[in-house]
C-alpha positions in Angstrom: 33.6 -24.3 53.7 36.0 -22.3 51.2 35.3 -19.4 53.9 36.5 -21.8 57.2 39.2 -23.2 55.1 41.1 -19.6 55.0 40.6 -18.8 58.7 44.1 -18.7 59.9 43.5 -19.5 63.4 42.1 -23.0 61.9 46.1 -24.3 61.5 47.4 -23.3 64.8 46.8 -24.4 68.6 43.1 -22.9 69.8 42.2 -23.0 73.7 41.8 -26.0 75.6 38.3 -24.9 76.5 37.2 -24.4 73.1 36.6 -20.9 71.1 35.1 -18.2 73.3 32.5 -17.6 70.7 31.4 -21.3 70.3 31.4 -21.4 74.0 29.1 -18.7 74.2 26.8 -19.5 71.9 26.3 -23.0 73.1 26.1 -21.4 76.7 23.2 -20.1 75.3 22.0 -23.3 73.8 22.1 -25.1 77.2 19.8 -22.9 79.1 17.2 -22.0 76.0 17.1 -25.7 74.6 17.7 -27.7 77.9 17.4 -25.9 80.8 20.7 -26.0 81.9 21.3 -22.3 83.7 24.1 -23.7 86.1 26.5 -25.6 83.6 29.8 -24.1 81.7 31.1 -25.5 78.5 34.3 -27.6 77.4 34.7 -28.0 73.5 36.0 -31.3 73.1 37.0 -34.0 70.0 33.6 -35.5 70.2 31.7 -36.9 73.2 33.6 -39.8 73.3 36.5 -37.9 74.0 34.6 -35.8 76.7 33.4 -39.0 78.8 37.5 -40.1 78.6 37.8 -36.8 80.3 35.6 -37.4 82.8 36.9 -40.7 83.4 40.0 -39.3 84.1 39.2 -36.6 86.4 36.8 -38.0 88.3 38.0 -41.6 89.0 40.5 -43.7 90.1 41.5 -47.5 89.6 40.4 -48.9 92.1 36.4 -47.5 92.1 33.7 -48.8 90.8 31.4 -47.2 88.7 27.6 -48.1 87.4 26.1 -48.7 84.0 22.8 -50.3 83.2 22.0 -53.2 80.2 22.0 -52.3 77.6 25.0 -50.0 77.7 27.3 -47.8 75.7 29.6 -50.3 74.9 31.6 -47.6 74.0 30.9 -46.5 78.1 32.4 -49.9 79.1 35.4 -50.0 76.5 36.6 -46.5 78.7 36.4 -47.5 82.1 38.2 -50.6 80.9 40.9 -48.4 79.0 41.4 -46.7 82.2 42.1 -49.6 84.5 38.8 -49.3 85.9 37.8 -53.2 86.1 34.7 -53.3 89.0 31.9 -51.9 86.8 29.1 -53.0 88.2 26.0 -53.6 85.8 22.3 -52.6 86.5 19.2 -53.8 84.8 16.4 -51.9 83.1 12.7 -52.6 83.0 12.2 -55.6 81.0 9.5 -53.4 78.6 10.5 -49.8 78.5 14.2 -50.6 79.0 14.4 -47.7 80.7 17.5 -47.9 83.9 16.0 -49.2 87.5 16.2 -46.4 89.6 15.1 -49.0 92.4 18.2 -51.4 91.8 20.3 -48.2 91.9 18.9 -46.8 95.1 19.8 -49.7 97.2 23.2 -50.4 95.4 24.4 -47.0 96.2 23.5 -47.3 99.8 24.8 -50.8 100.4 28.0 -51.0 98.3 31.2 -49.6 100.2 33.0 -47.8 98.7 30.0 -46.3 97.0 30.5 -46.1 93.1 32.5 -43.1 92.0 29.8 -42.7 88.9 26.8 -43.7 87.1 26.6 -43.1 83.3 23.2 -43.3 81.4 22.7 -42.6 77.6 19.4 -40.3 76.9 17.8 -41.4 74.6 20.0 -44.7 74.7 22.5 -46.6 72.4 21.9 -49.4 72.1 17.7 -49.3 73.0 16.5 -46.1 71.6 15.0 -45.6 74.8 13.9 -42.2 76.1 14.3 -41.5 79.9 11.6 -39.3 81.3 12.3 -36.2 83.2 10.9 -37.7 86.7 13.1 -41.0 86.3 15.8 -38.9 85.3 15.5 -36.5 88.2 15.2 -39.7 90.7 18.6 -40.7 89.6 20.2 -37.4 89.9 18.9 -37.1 93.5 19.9 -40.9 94.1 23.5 -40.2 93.3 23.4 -36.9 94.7 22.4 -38.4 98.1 25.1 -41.3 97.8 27.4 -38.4 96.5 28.2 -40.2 93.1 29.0 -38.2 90.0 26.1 -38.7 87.4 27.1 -38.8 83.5 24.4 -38.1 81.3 25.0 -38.6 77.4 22.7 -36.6 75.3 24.2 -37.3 71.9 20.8 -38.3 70.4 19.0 -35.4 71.9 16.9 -34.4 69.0 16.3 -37.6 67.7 12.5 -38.2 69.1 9.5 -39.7 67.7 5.5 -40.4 68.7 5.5 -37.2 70.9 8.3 -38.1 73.4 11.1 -35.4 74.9 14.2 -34.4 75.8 15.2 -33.5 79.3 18.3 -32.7 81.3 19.3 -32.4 84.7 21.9 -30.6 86.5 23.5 -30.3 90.1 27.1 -30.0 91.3 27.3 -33.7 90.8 25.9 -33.7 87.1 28.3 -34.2 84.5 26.2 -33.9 80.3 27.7 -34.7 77.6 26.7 -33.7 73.6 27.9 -33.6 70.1 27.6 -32.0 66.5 28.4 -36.3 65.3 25.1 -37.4 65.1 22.7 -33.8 65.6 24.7 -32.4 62.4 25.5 -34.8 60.8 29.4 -33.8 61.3 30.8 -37.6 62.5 34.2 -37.3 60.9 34.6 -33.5 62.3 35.4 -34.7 65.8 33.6 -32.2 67.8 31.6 -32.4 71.4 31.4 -30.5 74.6 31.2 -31.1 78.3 28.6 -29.3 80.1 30.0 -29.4 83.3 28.8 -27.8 87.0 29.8 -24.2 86.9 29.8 -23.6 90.7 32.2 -27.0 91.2 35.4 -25.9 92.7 38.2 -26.8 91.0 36.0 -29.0 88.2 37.9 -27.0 85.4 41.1 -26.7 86.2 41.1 -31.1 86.5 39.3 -31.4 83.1 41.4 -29.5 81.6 44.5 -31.6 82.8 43.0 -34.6 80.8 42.4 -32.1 77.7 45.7 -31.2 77.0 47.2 -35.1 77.0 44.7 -36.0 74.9 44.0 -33.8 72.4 45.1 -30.5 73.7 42.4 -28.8 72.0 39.0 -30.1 69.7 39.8 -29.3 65.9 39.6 -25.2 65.3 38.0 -25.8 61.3 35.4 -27.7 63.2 34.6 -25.3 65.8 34.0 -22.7 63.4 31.8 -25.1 60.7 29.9 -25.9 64.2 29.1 -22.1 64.9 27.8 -22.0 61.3 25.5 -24.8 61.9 24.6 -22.9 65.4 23.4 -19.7 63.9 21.8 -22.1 61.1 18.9 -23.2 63.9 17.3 -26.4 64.1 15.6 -26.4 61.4 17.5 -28.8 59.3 17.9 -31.1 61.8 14.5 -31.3 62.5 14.2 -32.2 58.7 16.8 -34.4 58.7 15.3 -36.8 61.4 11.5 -36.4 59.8 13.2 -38.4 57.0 14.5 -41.5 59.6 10.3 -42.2 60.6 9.9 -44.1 57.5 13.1 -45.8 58.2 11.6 -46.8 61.5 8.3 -48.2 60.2 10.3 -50.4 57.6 12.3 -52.2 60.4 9.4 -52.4 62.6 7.3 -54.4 59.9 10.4 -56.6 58.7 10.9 -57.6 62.4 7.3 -59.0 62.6 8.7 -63.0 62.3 9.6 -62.3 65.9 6.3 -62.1 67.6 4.9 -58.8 68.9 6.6 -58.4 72.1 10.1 -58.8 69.9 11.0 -55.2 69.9 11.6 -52.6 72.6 12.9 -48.9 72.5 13.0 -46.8 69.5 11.4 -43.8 71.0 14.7 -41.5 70.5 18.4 -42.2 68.7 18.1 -44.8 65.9 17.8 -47.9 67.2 15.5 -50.7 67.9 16.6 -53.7 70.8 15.5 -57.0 69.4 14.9 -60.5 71.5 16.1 -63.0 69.2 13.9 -66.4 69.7 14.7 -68.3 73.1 16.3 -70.8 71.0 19.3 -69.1 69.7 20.7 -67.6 73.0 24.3 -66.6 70.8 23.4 -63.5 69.1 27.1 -63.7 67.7 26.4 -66.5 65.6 23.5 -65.2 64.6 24.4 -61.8 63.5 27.4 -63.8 61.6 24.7 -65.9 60.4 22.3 -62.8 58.8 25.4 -60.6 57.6 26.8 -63.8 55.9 23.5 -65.6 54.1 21.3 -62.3 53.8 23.5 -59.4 53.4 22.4 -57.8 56.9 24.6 -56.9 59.5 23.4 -56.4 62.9 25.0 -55.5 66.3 25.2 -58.6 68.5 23.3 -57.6 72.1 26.1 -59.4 74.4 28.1 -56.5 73.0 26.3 -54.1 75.8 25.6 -56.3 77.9 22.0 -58.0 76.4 22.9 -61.5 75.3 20.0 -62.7 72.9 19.3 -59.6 71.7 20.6 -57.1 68.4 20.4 -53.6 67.9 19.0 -52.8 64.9 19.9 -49.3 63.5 17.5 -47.7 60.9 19.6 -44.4 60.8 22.5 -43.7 58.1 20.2 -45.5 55.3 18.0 -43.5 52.2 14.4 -44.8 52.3 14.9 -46.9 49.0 18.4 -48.3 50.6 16.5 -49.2 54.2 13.6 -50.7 52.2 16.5 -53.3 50.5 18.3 -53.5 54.0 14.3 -54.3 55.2 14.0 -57.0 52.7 16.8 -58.7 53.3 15.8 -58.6 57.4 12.6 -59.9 56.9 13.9 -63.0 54.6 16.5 -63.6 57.3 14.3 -63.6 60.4 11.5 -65.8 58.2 14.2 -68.2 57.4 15.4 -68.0 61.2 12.3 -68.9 62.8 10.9 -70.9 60.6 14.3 -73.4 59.2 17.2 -72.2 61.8 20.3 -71.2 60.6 20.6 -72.8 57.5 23.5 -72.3 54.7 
């Protein structure tokens, strides 16, 4: 760090794209870690900031654009930011939670205008849920057909458990998004990137446009703390989310009061969706409920779209700090089915 801090360029304005040498090496991540041979980089303040870029380029007002439940609600929170107000919401299996290609099929062929863009999170936030490459490839040709852009977010790509993988896709309609936030650990450094279709006409020039009104460029100390962590390898990531299995099995067990078929997802990322009982259909009150009596606090699921439900997130936690959290979840979820709500 003492070595970043006295980089001079890390004061003053960097390109819009990102540094050359970041760019480069994460060229070279794309096609050796996820087969992406056809895609050129943008270096951006996080991926949040990447899919407000896209937003901007590629849609107007007035379209509509596809998401599935549960979403991003960070996903949503844009297109609404933007002005874009007919987002049209898809449903995923009701067991793997993983986004109905069929549904999408037949709304991009009947819906006129067809949809500017359909975003999908891989593996999800708020489910956990991984995509597989074929489902993943159906949607890319679906859109591809309808000619829809396709947003992929990969934030959570090396965050896998019980054997399941990572894919991408890519086309000239293929927009995938990453970050350092949650595969390094570097949240508060602010740095993502766009991989974006190389042989798109033009596709640059636009991003870049929404680049230099918001941010102009992604942090320069960060940049160069990310090409350390680059030439680092994997390794300590891998390391890192070794630790988060025992997290998993903790929740898992203290989510038992909810009957077996209670939890879905938690493949990749880390989260778990929940069904709360039939009989408290406001997750609101309930997540107010289990942060206010048990010292737990949840994510309500009508937050992304999956009323009933909560997330439950097992990542950010020690082992002896989730087996507290675990506790408490357990006591609450007892009390819940067995008393209701009770103060």
């Amino acid at each position: 760090m003492g070595e970043i801090s006295r980089i001079p360029s890390a004061s003053k304005y960097g390109s819009h794209e990102g540094l050359p040498q970041l760019k480069e090496a994460l060229t070279k991540k794309l096609q050796e870690e996820n087969g992406l041979y056809k895609s050129s980089v943008m270096i951006t303040s996080g991926s949040n900031q990447g899919f407000m870029n896209l937003i901007l380029t590629l849609c107007d007002v007035t379209d509509s654009v596809v998401l599935f439940a549960p979403y991003f609600f960070n996903a949503y929170d844009s297109f609404r930011l933007t002005g874009i107000s007919k987002i049209l919401v898809g449903p995923s299996d009701p067991k793997t939670l993983q986004p109905d290609a069929d549904w999408l099929e037949m709304v991009l062929s009947n819906t006129k205008p067809v949809p500017k863009l359909v975003s999908v999170v891989n593996p999800g936030n708020p489910s956990g849920t991984c995509i597989p490459h074929h489902l993943l490839k159906r949607i890319s040709e679906i859109c591809q057909k309808a000619g829809t852009w396709l947003v992929v977010d990969n934030a959570y790509e090396y965050f896998l458990y019980d054997n399941f993988e990572h894919s991408c896709v890519e086309g000239n309609h293929v927009f995938n998004l990453f970050t350092f936030s949650k595969a390094y650990g570097m949240m508060g450094w602010r740095l993502g990137y766009i991989a974006y279709p190389s042989e798109s006409e033009g596709c640059l020039t636009q991003l870049l446009k929404a680049q230099d009104n918001l941010a102009i460029c992604a942090p320069v100390i960060s940049q160069h703390l990310a090409l350390s962590c680059l030439d680092s390898g994997r390794g300590w990531v891998k390391n890192k989310v070794k630790t988060l299995i025992r997290n998993k099995e903790l929740l898992i067990d203290a989510l038992q009061p909810l009957g077996p078929d209670a939890v879905k997802g938690g493949q990749g990322a880390i989260y778990l969706w929940v069904n709360l009982p039939a009989s408290y259909p406001n997750d609101v009150e309930v997540v107010k409920w289990m942060a206010r009596k048990h010292g737990v606090v949840l994510l309500p699921g009508s937050a992304s779209g999956g009323p009933g439900c909560v997330r439950v997130t097992f990542g950010g936690l020690r082992e002896d700090e989730c087996e507290i959290a675990a506790l408490r979840l357990k006591r609450g979820l007892e009390e819940l089915v067995t008393q209701g709500m009770v103060e």
